[in-house]
C-alpha positions as CSV (number, residue, x, y, z in Angstrom):
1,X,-64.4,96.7,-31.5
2,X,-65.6,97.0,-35.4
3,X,-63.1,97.9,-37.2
4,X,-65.6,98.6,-40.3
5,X,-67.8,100.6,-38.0
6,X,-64.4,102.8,-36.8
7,X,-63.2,103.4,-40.7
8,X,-66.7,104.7,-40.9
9,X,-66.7,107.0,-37.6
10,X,-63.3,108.6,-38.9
11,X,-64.2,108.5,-42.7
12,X,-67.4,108.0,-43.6
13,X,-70.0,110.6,-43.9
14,X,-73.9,109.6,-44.0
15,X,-75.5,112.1,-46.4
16,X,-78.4,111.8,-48.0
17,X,-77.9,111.5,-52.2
18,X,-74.0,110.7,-51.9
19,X,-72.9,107.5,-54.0
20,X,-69.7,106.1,-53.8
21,X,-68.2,103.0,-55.5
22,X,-67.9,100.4,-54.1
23,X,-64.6,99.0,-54.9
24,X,-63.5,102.9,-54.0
25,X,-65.1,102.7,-50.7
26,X,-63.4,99.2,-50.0
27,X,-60.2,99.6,-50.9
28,X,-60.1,103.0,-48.7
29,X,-61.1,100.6,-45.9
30,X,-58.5,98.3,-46.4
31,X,-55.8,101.1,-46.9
32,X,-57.6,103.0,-43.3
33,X,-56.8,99.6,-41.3
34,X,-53.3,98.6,-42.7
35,X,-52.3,102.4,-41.9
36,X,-53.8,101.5,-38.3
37,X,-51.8,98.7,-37.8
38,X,-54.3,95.8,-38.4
39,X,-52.7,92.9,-39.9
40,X,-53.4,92.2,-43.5
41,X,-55.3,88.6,-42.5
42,X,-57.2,90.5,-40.4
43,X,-59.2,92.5,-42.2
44,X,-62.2,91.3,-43.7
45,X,-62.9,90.2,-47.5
46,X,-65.2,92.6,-49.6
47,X,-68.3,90.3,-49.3
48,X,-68.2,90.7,-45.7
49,X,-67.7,94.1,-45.6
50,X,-70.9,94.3,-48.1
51,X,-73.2,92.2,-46.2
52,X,-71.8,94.9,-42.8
53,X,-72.6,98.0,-44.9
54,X,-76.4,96.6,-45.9
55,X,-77.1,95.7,-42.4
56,X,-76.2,99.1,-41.5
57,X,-79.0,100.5,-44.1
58,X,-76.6,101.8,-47.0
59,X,-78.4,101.3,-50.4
60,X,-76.8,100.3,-53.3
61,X,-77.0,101.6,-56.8
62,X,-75.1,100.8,-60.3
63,X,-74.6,103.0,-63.1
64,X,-73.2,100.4,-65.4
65,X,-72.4,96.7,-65.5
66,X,-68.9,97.4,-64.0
67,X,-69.5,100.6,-61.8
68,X,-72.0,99.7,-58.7
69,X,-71.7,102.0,-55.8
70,X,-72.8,102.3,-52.4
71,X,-75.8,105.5,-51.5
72,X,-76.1,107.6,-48.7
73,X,-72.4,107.3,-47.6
74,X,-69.0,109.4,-48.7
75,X,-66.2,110.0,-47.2
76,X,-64.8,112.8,-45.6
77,X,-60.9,113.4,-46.2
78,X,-59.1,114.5,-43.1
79,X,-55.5,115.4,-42.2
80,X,-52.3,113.6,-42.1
81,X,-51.2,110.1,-43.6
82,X,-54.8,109.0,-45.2
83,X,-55.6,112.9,-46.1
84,X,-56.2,112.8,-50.1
């Protein structure tokens, strides 16, 4: 199983143009698996979950020094407890 590839199945929308920070993305990650019931320990630190979104293709952008976002990807906000 791949967690980051299962937040992305039920999240994350591929769509051409789309940025999204990174730090925005991640932490929606790590909120997606602690409401799932993985164990905090678990869940894998922001570099790896970097390095897994480039080897899945996503580009990466920045607009500033501190914003850098992630291209290609969004996510999609859904019903019940992680709905926004």
């Amino acid at each position: 199983m791949d967690p980051r590839g299962d937040f992305l199945e039920a999240r994350g929308e591929v769509t051409e143009g789309a940025e999204k920070p990174k730090g925005g993305l991640y932490r929606a990650y790590v909120l997606y698996q602690e409401l799932n019931g993985h164990q905090k320990h678990k869940i894998i630190d922001v570099r790896k979950f970097n390095a897994l979104m480039r080897d899945r293709g996503f580009g990466e952008g920045q607009q500033t020094i501190m914003l850098r976002f992630w291209t290609g990807v969004t996510l999609v906000f859904g019903e019940g407890i992680f709905s926004f």
